[in-house]
C-alpha positions as CSV (number, residue, x, y, z in Angstrom):
1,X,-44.9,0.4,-47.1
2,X,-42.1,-0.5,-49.8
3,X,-39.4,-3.2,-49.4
4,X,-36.6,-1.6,-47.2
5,X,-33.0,-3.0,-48.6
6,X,-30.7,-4.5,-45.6
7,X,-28.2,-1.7,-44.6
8,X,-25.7,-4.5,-45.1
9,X,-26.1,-5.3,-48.3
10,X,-26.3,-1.7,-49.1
11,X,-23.1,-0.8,-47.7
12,X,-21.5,-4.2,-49.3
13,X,-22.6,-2.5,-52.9
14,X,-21.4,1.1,-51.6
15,X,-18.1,-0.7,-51.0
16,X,-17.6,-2.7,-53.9
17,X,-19.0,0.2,-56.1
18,X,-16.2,2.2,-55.1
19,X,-13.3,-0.7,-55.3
20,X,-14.9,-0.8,-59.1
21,X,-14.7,3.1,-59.4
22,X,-11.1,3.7,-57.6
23,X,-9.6,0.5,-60.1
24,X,-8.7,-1.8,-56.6
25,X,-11.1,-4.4,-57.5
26,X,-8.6,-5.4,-60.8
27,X,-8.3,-9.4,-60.9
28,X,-5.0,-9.2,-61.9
29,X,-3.8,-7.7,-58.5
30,X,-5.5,-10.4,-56.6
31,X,-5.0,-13.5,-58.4
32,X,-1.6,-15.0,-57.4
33,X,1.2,-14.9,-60.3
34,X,1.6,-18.9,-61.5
35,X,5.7,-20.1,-61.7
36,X,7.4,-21.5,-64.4
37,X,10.4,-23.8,-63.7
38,X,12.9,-23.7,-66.2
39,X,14.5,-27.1,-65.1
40,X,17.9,-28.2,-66.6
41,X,21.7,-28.5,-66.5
42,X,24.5,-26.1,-66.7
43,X,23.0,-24.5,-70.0
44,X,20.0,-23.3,-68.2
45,X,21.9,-22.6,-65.2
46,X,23.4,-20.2,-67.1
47,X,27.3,-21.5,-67.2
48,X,29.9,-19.0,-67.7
49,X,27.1,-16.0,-67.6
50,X,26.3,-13.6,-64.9
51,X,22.3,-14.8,-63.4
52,X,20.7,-12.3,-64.7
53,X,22.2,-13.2,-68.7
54,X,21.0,-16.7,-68.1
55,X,18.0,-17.6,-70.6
56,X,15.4,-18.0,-67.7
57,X,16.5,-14.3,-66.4
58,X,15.7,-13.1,-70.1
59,X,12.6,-14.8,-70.1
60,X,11.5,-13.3,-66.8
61,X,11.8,-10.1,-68.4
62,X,10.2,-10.9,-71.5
63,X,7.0,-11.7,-69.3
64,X,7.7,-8.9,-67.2
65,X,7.0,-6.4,-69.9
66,X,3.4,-7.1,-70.7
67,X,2.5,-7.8,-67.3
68,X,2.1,-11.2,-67.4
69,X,1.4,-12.8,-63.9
70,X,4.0,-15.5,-64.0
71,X,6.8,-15.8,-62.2
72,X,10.5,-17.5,-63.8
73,X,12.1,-19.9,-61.4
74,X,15.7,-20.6,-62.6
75,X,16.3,-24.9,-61.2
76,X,19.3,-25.4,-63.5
77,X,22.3,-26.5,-61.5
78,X,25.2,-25.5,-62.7
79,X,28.2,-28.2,-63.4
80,X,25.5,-31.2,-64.1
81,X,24.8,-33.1,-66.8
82,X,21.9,-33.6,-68.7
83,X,22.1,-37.2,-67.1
84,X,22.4,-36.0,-64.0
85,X,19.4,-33.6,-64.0
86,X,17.4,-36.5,-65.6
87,X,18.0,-38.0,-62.3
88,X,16.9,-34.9,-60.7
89,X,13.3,-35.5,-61.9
């Protein structure tokens, strides 16, 4: 008699096989998107502008386009200094 493969492990490869096959197995999906903190003062707050003109907005789109998996955390704090947000750190 031959070697007789495990039905688990057959039906683990039938299952990934198909993950592979229908694209759901992409790392891309699974892998958690990283942050980038735009820290700062009123400038990066975005002083004067409506959120989504401030520079870390622009930049979330900018990574947004190619897919990138990062994610653009606006910390500036609007009506502090660049003292102030030393302090912050």
């Amino acid at each position: 008699m031959g070697k007789r493969i495990p039905q688990v492990s057959l039906f683990a490869f039938f299952i990934g096989f198909l993950l592979v096959i229908a694209g759901l197995a992409d790392p891309a999906a699974v892998a958690p998107k990283k942050t980038i903190v735009f820290f700062g003062d009123s400038i990066t707050a975005g002083y004067g502008l409506a959120k989504a003109d401030a520079y870390p907005a622009l930049i979330q789109k900018k990574v947004e386009e190619p897919g990138l998996p990062y994610e653009v955390e606006d910390a500036g704090l609007s009506g502090d200094t660049s003292a102030a947000a030393l302090r912050r750190i």
